[in-house]
C-alpha positions in Angstrom: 0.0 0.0 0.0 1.2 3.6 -1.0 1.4 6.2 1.7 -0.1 9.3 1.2 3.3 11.4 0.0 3.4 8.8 -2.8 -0.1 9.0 -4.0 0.7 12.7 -4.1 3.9 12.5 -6.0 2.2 10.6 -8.6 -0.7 12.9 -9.3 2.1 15.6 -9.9 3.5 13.8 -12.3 0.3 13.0 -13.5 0.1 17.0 -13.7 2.9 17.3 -15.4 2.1 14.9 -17.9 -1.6 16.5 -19.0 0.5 19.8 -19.1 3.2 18.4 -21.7 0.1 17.7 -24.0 -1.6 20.8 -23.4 0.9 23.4 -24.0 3.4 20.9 -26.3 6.1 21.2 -23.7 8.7 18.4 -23.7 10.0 17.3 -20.1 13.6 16.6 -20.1 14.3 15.2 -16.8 12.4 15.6 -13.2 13.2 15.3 -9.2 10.0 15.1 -7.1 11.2 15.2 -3.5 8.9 15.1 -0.5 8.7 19.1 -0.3 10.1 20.4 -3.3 10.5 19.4 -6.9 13.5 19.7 -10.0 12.0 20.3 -13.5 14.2 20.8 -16.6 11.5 21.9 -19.5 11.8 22.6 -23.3 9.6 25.2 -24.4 8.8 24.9 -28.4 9.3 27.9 -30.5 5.6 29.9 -30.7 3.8 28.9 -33.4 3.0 31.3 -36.4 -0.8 31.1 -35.2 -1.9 30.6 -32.1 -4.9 28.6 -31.5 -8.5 30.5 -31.3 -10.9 29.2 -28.0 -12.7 27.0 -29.5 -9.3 24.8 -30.5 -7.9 24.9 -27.1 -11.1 24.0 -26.0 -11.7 20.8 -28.1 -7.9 20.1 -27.4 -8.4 19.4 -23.8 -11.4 17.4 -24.4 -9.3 15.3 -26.9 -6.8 15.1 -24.4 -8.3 14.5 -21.2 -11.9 13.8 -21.6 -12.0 11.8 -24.4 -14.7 13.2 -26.5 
């Protein structure tokens, strides 16, 4: 059985997971300690055109709710 700290640190990562597919970042490497955290990101270049609502919208529900 996990203890509680670990449950936690897995939902972060969890976190940091949905965020990589929602903004396009690319996680290099990551620490998560029991009260702090190490995060080496790569941010894409900005694309030409950013997305209107309505794509960022149907993104997450892609994404995360599966519709």
């Amino acid at each position: 059985m996990m203890d509680r700290q670990e449950v936690e640190k897995e939902q972060f990562v969890r976190f940091i997971r949905m965020y990589e597919a929602l903004f396009g970042l690319s996680v290099v490497t990551y620490c998560v300690m029991g009260h702090h955290f190490h995060i080496l990101v790569e941010v894409p270049k900005r694309p030409e055109v950013l997305p209107t609502d309505a794509g960022l919208v149907a993104l997450i529900r892609r994404e995360f709710v599966g519709h």
